[in-house]
PDB file as gemmi writes it, atoms N, CA and C in Angstrom:
CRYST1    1.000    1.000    1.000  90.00  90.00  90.00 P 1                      
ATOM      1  N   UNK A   1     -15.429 -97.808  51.637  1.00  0.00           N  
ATOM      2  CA  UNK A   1     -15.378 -97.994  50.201  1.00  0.00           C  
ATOM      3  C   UNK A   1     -15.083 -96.633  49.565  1.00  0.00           C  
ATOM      4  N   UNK A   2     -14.132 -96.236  48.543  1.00  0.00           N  
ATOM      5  CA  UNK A   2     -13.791 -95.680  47.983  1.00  0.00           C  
ATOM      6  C   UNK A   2     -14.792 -95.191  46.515  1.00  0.00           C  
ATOM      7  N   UNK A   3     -14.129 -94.266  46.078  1.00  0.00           N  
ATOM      8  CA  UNK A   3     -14.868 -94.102  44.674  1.00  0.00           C  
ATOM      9  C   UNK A   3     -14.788 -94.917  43.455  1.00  0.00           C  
ATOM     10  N   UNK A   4     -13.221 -95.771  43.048  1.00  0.00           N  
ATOM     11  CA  UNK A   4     -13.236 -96.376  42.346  1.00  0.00           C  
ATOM     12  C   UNK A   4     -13.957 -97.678  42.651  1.00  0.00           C  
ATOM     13  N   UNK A   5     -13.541 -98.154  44.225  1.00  0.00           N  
ATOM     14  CA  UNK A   5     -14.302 -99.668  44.737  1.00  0.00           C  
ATOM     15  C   UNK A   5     -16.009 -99.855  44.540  1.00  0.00           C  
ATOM     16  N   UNK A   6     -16.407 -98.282  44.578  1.00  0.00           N  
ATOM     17  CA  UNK A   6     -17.458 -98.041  44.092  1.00  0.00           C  
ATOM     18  C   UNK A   6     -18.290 -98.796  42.433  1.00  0.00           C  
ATOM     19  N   UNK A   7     -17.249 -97.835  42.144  1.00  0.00           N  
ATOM     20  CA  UNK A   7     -17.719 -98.066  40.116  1.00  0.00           C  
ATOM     21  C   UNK A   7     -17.172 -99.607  39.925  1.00  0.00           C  
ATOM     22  N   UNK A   8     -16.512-100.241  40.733  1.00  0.00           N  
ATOM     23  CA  UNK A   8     -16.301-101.560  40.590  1.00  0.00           C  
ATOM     24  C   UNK A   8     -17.606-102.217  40.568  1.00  0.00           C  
ATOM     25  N   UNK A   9     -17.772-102.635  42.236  1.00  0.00           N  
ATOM     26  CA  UNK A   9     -19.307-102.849  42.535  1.00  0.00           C  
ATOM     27  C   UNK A   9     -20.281-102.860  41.798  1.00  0.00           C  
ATOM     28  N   UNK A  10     -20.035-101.108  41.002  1.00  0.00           N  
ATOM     29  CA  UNK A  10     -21.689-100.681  40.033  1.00  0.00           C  
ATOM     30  C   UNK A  10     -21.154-101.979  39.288  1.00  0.00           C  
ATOM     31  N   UNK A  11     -20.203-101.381  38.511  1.00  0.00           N  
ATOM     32  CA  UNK A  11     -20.174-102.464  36.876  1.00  0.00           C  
ATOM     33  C   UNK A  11     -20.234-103.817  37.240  1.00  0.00           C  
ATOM     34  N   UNK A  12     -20.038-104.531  38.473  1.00  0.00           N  
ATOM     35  CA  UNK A  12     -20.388-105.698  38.520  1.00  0.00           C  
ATOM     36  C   UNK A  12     -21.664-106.180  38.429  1.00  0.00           C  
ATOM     37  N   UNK A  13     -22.239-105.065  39.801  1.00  0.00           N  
ATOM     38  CA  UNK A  13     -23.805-105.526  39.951  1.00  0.00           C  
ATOM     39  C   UNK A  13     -24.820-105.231  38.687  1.00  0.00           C  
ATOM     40  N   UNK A  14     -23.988-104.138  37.900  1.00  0.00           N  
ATOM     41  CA  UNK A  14     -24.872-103.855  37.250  1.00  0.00           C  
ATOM     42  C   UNK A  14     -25.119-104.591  35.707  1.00  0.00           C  
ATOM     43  N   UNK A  15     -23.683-105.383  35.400  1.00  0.00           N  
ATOM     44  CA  UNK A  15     -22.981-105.565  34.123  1.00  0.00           C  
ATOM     45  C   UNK A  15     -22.546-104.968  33.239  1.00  0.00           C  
ATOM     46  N   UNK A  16     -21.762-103.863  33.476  1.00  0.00           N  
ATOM     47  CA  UNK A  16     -21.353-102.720  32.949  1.00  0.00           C  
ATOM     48  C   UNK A  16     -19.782-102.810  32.819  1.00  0.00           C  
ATOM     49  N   UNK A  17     -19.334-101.959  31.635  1.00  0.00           N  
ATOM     50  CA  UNK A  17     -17.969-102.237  31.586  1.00  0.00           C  
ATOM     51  C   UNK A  17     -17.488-100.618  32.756  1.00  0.00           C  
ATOM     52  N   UNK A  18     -16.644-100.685  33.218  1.00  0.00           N  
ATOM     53  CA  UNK A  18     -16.208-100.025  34.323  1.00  0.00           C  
ATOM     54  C   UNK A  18     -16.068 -98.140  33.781  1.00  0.00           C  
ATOM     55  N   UNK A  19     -16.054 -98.161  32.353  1.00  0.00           N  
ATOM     56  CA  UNK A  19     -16.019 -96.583  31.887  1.00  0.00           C  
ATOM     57  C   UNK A  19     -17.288 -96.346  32.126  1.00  0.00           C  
ATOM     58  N   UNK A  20     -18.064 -97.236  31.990  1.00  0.00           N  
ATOM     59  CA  UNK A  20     -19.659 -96.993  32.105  1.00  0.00           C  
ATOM     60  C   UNK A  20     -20.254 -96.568  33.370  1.00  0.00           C  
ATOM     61  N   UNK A  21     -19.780 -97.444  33.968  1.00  0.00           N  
ATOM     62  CA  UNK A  21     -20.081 -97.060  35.798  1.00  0.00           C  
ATOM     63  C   UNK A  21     -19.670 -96.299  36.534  1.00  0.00           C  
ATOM     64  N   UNK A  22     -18.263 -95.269  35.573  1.00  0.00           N  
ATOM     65  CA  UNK A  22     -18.216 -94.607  36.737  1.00  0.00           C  
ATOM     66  C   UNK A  22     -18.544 -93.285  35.237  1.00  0.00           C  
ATOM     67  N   UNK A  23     -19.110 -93.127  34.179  1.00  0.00           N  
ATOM     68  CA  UNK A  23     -19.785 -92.299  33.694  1.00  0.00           C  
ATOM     69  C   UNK A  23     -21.851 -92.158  34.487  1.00  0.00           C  
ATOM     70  N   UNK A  24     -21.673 -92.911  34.854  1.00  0.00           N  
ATOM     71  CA  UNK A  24     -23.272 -93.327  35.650  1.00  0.00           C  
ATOM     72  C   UNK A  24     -23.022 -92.680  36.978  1.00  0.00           C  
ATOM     73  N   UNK A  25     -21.886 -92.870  37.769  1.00  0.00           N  
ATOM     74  CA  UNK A  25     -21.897 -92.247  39.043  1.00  0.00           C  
ATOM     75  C   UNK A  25     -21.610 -90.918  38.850  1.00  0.00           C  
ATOM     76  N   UNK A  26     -20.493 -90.255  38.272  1.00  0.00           N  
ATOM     77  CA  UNK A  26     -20.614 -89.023  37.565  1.00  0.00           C  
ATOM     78  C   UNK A  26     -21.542 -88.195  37.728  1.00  0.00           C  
ATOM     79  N   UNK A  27     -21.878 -88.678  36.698  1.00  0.00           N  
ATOM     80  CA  UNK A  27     -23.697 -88.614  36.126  1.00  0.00           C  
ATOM     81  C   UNK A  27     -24.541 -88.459  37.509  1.00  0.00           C  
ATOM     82  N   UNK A  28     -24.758 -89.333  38.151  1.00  0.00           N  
ATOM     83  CA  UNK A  28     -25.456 -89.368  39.697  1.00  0.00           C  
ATOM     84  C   UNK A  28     -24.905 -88.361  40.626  1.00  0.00           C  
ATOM     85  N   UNK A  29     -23.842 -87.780  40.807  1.00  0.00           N  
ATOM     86  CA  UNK A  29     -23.298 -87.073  41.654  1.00  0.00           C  
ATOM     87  C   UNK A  29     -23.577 -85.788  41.262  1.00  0.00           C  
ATOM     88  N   UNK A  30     -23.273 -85.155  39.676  1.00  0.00           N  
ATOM     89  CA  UNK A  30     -23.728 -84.407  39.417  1.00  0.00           C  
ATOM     90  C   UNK A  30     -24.622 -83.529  39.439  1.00  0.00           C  
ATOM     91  N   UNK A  31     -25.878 -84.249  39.139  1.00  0.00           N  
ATOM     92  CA  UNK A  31     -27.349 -84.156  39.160  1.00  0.00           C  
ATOM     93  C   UNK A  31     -27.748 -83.838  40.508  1.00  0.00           C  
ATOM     94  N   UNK A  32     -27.230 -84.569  41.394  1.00  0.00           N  
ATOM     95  CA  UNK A  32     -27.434 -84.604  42.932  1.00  0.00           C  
ATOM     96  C   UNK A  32     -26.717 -83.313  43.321  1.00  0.00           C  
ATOM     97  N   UNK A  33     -25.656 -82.512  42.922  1.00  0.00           N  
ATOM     98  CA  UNK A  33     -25.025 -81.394  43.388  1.00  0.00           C  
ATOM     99  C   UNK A  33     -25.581 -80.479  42.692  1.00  0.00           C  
ATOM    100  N   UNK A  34     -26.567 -80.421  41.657  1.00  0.00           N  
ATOM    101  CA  UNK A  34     -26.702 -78.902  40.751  1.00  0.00           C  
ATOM    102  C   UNK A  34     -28.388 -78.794  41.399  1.00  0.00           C  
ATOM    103  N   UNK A  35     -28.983 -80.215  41.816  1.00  0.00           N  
ATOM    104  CA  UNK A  35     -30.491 -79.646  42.447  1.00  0.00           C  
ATOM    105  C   UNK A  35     -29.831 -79.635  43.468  1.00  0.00           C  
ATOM    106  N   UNK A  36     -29.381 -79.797  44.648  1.00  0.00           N  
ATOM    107  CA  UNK A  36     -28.976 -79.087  46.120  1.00  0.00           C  
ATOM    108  C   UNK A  36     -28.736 -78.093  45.913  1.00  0.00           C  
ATOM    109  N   UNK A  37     -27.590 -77.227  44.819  1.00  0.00           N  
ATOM    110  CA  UNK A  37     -27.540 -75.792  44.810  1.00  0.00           C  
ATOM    111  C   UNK A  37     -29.033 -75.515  44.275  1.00  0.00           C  
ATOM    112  N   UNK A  38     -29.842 -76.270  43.988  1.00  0.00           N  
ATOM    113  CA  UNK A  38     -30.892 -75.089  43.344  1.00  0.00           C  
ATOM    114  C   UNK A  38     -31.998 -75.278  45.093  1.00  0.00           C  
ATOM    115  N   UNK A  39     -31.328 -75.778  46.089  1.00  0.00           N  
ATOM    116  CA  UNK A  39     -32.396 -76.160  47.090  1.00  0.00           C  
ATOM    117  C   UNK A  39     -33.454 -76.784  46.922  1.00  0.00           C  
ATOM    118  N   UNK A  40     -33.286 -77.683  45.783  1.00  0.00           N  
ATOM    119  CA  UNK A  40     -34.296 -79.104  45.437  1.00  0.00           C  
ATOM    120  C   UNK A  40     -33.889 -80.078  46.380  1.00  0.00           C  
ATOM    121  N   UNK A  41     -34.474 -81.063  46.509  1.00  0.00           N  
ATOM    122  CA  UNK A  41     -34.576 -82.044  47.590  1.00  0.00           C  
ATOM    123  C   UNK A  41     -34.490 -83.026  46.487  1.00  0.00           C  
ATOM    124  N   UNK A  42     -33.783 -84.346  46.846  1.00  0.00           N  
ATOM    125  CA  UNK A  42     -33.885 -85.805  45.946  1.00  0.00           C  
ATOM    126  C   UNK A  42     -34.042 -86.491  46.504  1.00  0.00           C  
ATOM    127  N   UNK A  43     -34.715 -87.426  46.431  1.00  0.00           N  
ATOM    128  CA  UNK A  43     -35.524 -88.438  47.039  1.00  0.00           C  
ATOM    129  C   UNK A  43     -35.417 -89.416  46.520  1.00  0.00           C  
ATOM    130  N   UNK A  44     -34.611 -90.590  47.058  1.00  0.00           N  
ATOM    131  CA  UNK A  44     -34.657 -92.029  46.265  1.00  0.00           C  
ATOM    132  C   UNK A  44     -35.398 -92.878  47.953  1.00  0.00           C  
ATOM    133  N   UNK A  45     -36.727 -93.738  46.591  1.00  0.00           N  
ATOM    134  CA  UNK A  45     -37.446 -94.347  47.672  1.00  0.00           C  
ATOM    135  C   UNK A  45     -36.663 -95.393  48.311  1.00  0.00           C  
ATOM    136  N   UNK A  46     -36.815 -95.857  49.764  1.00  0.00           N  
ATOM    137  CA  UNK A  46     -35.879 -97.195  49.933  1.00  0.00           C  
ATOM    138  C   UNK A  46     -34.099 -97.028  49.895  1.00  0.00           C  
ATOM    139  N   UNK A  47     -33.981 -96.128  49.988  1.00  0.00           N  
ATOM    140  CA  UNK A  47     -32.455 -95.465  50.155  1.00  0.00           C  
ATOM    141  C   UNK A  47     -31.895 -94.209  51.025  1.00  0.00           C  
ATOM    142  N   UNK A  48     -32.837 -93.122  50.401  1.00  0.00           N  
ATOM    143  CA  UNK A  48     -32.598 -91.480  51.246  1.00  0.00           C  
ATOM    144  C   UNK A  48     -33.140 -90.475  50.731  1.00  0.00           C  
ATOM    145  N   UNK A  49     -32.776 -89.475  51.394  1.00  0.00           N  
ATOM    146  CA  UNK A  49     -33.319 -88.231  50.739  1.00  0.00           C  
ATOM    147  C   UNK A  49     -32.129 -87.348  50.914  1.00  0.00           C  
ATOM    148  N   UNK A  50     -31.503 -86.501  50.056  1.00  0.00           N  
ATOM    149  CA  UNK A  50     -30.797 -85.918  49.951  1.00  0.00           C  
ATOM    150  C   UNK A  50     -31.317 -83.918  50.177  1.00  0.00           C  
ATOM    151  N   UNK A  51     -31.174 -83.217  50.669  1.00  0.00           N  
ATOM    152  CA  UNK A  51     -31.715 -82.437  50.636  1.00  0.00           C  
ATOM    153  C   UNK A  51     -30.787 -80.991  51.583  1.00  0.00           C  
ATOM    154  N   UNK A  52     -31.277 -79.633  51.547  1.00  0.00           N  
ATOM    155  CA  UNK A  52     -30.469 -78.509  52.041  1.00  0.00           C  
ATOM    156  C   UNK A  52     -31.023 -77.924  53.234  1.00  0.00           C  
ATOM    157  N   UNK A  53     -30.006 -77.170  54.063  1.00  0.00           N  
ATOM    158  CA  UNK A  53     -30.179 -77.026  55.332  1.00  0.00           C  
ATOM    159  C   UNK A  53     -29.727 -75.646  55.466  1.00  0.00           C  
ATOM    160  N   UNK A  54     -30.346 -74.800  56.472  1.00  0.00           N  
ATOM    161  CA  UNK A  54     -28.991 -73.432  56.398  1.00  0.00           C  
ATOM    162  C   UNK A  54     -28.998 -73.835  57.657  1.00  0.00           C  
ATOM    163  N   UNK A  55     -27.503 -73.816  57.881  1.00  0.00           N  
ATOM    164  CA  UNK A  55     -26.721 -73.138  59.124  1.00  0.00           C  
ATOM    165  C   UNK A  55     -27.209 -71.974  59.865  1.00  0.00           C  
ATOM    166  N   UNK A  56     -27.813 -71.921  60.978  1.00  0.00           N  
ATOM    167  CA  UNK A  56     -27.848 -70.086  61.789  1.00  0.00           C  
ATOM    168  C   UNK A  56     -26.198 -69.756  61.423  1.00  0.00           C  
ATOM    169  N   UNK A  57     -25.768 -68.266  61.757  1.00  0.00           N  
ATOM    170  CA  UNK A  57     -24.667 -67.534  62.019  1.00  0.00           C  
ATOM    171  C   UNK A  57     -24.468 -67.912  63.618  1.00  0.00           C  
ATOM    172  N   UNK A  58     -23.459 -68.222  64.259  1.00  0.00           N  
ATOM    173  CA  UNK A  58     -22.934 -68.292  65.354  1.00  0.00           C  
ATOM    174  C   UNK A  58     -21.430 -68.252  65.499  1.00  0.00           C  
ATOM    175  N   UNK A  59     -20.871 -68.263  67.113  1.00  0.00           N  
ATOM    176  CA  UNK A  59     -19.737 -67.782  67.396  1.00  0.00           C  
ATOM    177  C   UNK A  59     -19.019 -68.818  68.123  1.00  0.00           C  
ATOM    178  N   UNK A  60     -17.593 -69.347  67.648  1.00  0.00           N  
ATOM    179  CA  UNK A  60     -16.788 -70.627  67.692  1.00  0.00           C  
ATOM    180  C   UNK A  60     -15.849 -70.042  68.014  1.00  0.00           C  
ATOM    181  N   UNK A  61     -14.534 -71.018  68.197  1.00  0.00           N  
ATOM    182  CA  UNK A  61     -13.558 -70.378  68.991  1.00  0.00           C  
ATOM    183  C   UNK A  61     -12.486 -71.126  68.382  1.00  0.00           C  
ATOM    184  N   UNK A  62     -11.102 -69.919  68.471  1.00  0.00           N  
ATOM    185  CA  UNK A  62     -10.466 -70.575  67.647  1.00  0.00           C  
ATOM    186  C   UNK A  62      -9.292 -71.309  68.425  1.00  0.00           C  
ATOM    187  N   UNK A  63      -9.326 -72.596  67.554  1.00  0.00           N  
ATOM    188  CA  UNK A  63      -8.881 -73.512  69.161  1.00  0.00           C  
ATOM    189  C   UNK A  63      -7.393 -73.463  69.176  1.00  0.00           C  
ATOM    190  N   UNK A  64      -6.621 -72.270  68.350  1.00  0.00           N  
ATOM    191  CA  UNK A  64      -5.263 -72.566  68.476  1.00  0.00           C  
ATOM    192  C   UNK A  64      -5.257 -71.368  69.598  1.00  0.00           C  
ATOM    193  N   UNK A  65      -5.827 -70.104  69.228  1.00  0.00           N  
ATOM    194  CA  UNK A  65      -5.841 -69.495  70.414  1.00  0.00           C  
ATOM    195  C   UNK A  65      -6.977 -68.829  71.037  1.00  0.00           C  
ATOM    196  N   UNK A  66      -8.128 -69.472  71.210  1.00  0.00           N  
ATOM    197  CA  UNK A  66      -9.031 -69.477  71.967  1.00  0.00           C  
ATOM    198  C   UNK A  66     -10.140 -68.134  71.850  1.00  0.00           C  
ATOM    199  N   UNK A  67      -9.663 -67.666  70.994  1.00  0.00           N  
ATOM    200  CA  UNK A  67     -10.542 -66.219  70.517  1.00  0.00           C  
ATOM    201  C   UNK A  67     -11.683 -66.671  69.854  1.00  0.00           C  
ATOM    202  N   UNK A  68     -12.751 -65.685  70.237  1.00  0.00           N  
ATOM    203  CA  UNK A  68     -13.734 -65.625  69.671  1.00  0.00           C  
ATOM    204  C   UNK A  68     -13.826 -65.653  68.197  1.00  0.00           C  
ATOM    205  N   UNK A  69     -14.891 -66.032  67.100  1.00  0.00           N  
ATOM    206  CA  UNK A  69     -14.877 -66.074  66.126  1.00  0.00           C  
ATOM    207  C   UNK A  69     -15.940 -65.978  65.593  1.00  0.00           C  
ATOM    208  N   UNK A  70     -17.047 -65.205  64.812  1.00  0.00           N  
ATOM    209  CA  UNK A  70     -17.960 -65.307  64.151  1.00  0.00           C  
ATOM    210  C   UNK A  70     -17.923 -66.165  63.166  1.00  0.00           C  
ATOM    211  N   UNK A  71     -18.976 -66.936  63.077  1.00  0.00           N  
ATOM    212  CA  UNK A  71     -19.061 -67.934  61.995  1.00  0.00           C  
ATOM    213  C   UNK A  71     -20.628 -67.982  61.004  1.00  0.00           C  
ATOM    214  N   UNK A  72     -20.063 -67.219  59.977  1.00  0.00           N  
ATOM    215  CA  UNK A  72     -20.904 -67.121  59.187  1.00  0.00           C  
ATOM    216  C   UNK A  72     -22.571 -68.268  59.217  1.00  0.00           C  
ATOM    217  N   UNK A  73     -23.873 -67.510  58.611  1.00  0.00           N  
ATOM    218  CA  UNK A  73     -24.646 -68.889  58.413  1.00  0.00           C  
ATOM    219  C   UNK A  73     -24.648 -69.334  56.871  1.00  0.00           C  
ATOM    220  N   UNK A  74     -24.617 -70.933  56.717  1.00  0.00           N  
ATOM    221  CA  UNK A  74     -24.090 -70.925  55.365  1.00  0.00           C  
ATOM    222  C   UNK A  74     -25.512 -72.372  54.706  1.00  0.00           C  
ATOM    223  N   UNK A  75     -25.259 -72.676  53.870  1.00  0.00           N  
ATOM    224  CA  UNK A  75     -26.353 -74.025  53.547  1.00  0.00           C  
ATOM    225  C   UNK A  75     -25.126 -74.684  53.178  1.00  0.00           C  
ATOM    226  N   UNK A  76     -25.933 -76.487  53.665  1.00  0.00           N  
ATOM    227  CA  UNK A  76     -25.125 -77.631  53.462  1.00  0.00           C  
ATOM    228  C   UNK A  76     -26.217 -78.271  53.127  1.00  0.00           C  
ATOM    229  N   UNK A  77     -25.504 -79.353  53.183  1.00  0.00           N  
ATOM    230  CA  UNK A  77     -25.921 -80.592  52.497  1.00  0.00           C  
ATOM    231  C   UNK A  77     -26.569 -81.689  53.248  1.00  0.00           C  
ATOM    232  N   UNK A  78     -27.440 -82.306  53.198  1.00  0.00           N  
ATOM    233  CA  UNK A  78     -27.834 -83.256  54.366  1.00  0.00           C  
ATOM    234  C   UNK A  78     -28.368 -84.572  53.692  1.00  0.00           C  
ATOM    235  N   UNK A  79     -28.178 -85.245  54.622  1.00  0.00           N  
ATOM    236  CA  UNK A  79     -28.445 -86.701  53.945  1.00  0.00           C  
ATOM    237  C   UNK A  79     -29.571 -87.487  55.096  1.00  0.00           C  
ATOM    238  N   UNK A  80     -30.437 -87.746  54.963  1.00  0.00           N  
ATOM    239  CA  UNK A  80     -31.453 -88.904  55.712  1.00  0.00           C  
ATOM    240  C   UNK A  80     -31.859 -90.296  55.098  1.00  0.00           C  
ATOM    241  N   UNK A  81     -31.246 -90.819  55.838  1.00  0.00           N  
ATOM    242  CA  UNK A  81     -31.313 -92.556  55.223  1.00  0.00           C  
ATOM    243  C   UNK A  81     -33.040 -92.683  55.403  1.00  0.00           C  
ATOM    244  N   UNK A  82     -33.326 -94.039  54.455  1.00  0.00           N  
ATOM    245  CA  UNK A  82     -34.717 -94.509  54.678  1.00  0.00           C  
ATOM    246  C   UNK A  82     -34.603 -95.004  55.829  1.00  0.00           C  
ATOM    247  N   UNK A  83     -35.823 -95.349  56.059  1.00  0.00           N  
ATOM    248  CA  UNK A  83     -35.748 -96.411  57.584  1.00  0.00           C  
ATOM    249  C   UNK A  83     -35.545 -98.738  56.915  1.00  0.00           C  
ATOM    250  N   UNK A  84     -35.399 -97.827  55.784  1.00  0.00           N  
ATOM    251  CA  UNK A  84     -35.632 -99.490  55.052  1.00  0.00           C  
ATOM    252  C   UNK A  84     -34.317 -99.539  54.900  1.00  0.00           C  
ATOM    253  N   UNK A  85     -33.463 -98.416  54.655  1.00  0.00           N  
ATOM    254  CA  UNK A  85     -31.639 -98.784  54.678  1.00  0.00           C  
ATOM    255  C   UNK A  85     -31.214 -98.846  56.142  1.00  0.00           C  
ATOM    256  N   UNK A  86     -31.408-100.339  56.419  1.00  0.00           N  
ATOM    257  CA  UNK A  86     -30.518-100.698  57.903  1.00  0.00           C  
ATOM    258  C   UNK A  86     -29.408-101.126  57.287  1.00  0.00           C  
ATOM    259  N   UNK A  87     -28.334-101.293  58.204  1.00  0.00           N  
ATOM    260  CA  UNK A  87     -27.136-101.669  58.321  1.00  0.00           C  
ATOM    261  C   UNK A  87     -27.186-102.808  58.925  1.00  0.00           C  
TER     262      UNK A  87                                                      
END                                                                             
């Protein structure tokens, strides 16, 4: 599913006209990217937890020609489903 198939979905499930739903996901994505840079954790019960990780610094290789490479340590992003979101 895509981003627009997304805001479809919302405005259906939600009854929303479609500027609305994808001002709501927006909105949701946002919020969710400015506490990860602040290394806040989000937590939706029954869904996931969204939250930050650092990377150690380690050494990769570069696969066109096989040289060594330092690779910075950096923070990402991590996602843990509930155990109540099965598939």
């Amino acid at each position: 599913m895509n981003k627009a198939e997304l805001v479809d979905a919302i405005a259906k499930k939600a009854e929303l006209t479609k500027v609305d739903a994808k001002k709501a996901l927006d909105a949701f994505t946002e919020v969710v990217a400015k506490s990860l840079k602040k290394s806040d954790k989000v937590a939706l019960v029954g869904f996931g937890t969204f939250s930050v990780a650092t990377r150690k610094a380690r050494t990769g290789r570069n696969p066109r020609t096989g040289e060594e490479i330092k690779i910075k340590a950096k923070k990402v992003a991590k996602f843990k489903a509930s155990s109540e979101l099965a598939v």
